[in-house]
N, C-alpha and C positions, 0 to 999 in steps of 0.2 A: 504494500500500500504506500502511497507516495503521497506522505503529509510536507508541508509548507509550512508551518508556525505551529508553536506550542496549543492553538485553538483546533487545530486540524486533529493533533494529538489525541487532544480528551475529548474531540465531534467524534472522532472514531472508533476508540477505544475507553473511551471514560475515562474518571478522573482515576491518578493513581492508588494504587490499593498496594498493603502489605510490605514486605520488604523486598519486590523486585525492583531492580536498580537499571531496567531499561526507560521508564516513564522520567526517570532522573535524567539518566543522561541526554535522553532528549529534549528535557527542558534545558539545561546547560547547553545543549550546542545550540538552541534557538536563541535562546541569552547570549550568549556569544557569538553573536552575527551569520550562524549556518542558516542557508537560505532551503535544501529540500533535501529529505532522507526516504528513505525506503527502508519499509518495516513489515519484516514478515512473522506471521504467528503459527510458529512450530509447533505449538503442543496439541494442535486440530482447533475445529471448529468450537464458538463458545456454547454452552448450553441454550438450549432452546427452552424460554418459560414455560411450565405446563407439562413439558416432557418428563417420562421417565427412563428408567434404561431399557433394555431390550423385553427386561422380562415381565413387566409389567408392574414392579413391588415399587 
């Protein structure tokens, strides 16, 4: 995904949570004058509201 400013960030992905230190760093490089990053999410897709898992519990 190819955000532009730290508002792309959190439009996309929501505001940061927890202790991952990717939402950090890319507020820091928007603070510091980086203009476009590309950001891919490896751990799969997010949960879907409402869903459960395969087996129905």
């Amino acid at each position: 995904m190819r955000v532009e400013s730290w508002n792309d960030v959190v439009g996309t992905f929501g505001p940061p949570e927890g202790a991952f230190a990717t939402p950090y760093a890319l507020r820091g490089f928007f603070e510091n004058g980086g203009r476009t990053a590309w950001v891919l999410r490896v751990s799969g897709p997010p949960p879907r509201p409402g869903r459960r898992g395969r087996s129905g519990r």
